[in-house]
C-alpha positions in Angstrom: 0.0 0.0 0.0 1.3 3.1 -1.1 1.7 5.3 1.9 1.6 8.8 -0.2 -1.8 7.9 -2.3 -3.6 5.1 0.3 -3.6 2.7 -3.2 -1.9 -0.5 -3.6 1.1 -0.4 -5.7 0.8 -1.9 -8.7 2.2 -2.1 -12.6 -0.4 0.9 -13.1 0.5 2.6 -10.5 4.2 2.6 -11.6 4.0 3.3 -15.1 1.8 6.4 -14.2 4.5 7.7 -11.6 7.3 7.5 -13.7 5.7 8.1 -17.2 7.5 11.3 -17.2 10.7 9.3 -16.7 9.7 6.9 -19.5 8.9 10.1 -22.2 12.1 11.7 -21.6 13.5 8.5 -22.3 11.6 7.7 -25.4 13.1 11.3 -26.5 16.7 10.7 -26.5 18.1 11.3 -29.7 20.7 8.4 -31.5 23.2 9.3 -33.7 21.9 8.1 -36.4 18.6 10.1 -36.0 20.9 13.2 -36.0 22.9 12.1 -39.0 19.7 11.3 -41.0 17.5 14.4 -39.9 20.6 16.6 -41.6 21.3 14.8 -44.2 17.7 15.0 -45.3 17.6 19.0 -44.1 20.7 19.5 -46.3 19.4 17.5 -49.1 22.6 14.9 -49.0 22.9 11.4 -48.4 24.3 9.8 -45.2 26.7 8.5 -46.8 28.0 12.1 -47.8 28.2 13.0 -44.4 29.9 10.0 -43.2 32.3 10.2 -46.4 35.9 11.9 -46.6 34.7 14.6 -49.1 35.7 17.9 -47.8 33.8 19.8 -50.6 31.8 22.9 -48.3 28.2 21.0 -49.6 29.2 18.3 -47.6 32.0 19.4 -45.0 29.3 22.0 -43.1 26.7 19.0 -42.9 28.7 16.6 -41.5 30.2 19.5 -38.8 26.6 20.0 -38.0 26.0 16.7 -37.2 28.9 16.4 -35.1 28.0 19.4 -33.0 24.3 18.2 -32.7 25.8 15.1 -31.8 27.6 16.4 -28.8 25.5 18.8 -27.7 22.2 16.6 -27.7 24.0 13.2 -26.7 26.0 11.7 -23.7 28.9 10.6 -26.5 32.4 11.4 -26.1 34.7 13.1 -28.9 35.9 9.5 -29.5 32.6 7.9 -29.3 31.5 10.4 -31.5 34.3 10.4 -33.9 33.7 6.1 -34.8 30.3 7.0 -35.6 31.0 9.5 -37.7 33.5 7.3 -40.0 36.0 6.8 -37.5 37.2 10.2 -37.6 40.3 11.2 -34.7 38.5 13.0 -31.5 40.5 15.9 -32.5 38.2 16.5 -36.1 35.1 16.1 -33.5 36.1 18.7 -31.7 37.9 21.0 -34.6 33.9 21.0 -35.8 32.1 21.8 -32.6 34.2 24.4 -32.6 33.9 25.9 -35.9 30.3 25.7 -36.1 30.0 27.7 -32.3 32.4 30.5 -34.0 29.8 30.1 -37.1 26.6 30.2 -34.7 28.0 33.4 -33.5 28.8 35.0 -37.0 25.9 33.6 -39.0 22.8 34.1 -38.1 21.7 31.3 -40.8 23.9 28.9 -38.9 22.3 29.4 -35.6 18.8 29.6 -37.4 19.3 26.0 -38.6 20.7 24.7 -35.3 17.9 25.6 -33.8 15.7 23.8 -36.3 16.8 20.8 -36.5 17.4 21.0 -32.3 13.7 21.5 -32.6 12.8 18.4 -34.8 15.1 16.3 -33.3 14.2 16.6 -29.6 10.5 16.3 -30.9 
């Protein structure tokens, strides 16, 4: 009997209590939801941004991803650096840092951060 609400606890009872718990949880973004929701944003393929191509088309995707990556993950540069093609920690963190300079400058940058923040925490 729960002392708090005078019911007896029960499977109910607990998925009610924590169902806040259990949203959040259902919320947490993947990698690969990240790299697919830009890809199809940017009008690429996943491939492009997992490739080696360093064309601008493809480069700015793919540093997007990595920042959206870190900042809406638990990942670590190196975590996030095998997913991403098995890139050195070092390129993970090169882009995060380039595309927070570019937030600041751009506002176009910061615009589509925010956008695809938006559709990716749901």
């Amino acid at each position: 009997m729960s002392n708090f609400m005078n019911v007896p606890i029960n499977t109910n009872l607990a998925k009610e209590s924590l169902k806040d718990l259990i949203a959040v949880r259902g919320r947490q973004v993947s990698v690969e939801n990240i790299q697919k929701t830009v890809a199809e944003f940017y009008k690429i393929k996943i491939s492009d941004i997992l490739s080696k191509k360093r064309s601008r088309n493809f480069s700015r995707p793919r540093q997007i991803a990595m920042t959206l990556t870190r900042e809406l993950t638990n990942l670590s540069f190196p975590d996030i650096g095998a997913a991403y093609g098995g890139r050195h920690h070092t390129t993970i963190m090169h882009a995060c840092e380039e595309i927070e300079a570019l937030r600041l400058k751009d506002q176009n940058i910061g615009q589509d951060l925010g956008f695809l923040t938006q559709v990716l925490r749901g």
